[in-house]
C-alpha positions, 0 to 999 in steps of 0.5 A, a space after each residue: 458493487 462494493 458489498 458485492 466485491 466484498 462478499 467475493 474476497 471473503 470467499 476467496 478467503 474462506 477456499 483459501 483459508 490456510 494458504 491465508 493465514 500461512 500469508 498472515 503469519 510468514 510474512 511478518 517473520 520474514 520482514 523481523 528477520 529480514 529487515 529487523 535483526 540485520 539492520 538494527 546492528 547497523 541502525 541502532 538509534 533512528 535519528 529521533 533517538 528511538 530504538 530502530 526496533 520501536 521506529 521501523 515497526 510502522 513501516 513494516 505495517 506499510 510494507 506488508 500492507 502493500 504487498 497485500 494491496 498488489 495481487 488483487 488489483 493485478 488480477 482484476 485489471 491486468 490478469 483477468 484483463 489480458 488473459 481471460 477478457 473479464 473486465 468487458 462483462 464488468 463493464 456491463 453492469 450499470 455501474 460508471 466506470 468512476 465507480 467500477 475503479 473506486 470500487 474496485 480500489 476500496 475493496 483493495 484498500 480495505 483487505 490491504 489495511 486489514 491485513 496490515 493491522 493483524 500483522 501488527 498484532 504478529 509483530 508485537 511478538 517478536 519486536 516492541 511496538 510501542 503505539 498509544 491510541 492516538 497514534 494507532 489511529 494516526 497509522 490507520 489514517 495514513 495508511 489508509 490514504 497511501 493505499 490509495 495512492 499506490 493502489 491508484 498507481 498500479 491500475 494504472 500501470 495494470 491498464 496501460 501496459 498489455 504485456 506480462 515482462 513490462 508489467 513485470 518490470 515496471 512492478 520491480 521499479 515499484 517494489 524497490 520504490 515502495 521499500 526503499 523509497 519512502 522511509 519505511 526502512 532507511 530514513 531520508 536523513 541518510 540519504 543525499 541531500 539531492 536524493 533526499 528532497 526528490 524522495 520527500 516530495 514523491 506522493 508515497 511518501 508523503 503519508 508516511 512522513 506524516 505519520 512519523 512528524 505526528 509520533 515524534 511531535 503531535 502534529 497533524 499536517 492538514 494540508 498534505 492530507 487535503 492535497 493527498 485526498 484530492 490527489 486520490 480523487 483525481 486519479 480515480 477519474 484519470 483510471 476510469 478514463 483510462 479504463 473507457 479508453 481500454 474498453 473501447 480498444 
């Protein structure tokens, strides 16, 4: 199932092609100019003493990876869902609805962190992104595991909700979550310390703030990644029951 999606999105890509790399390119300029230039007059040192430039540049690579990640699973379950029935022939196939969701979700992940990394590459151009091997591996792995959790949590919005404005809504609430809310831009320290301890222990979070402990001290927090993969996995199963549960309606 997962080649076969996969040979879908490169189609995709492939008819899509310009409109693509325009994406590729944009957006990375617009986060420099939009989030870098301004905010690094204001935030001229992060806290760890690092240029903001150099500190915000993995962050950026969150965002921009999250932006990838929701179109494609807002089509696919709530999209094709709602509006074209879809997700009933999808059903079909023999396939559990366990594995229409991880594979639905891997595809996702995989273009996400994809995108992501040759955003990087653009980055570099324009601000300095300073990343041994290690940490680059490091980013890779974190991302990869946010990806999971925030892909997770828009299927499941994307199957709970059947009307566009709630959906839409909601999708606000989370978009504001994701920039502001995980340390990708502003770091926790400047928050209030009540706002402060809620933000550090909400699950999109936790990659991220793992990321940043292993570049400012090279330690790797084992625990938080056992958890965060199990978290994954239960929520995987939850979204299939959730999709069975649609079916049926």
């Amino acid at each position: 199932m997962i080649y076969a999606l996969l040979r879908r999105r490169i189609w995709l890509w492939q008819n899509r092609l310009m409109l693509s790399l325009v994406f590729l390119l944009v957006i990375p300029i617009i986060l420099t100019a939009m989030i870098v230039l301004p905010f690094k007059n204001i935030f001229v040192n992060s806290l760890t003493d690092m240029p903001f430039e150099q500190w915000v540049a993995p962050g950026l690579i969150f965002i921009i990876s999250s932006i990838a990640l929701v179109p494609f699973l807002y089509r696919e379950f709530f999209s094709l869902r709602i509006h074209r029935k879809m997700l009933v022939h999808v059903s079909m196939a023999p396939y559990t609805k366990q594995k229409i969701i991880f594979g639905y979700l891997t595809v996702a992940v995989l273009e996400a962190l994809l995108i992501g990394l040759v955003s990087l590459v653009i980055l570099s151009v324009f601000i300095p992104v300073h990343l041994s091997a290690s940490e680059l591996l490091m980013l890779t792995i974190q991302l990869i595991i946010y990806l999971c959790i925030l892909g997770n949590l828009i299927i499941t919005i994307a199957l709970a909700i059947d009307a566009v404005t709630p959906f839409l809504l909601i999708s606000f609430y989370l978009i504001i979550l994701v920039i502001f809310g995980n340390g990708f831009i502003v770091e926790f320290g400047f928050f209030p310390i009540a706002v402060e301890s809620i933000l550090k222990l909400q699950p999109l979070s936790l990659p991220y703030q793992s990321l940043q402990i292993f570049i400012t001290g090279r330690v790797m927090e084992w625990s938080k990644f056992g958890i965060l993969l199990l978290l994954s996995g239960i929520w995987i199963t939850g979204n299939s029951f959730l999709l069975q549960k649609k079916l049926r309606q």
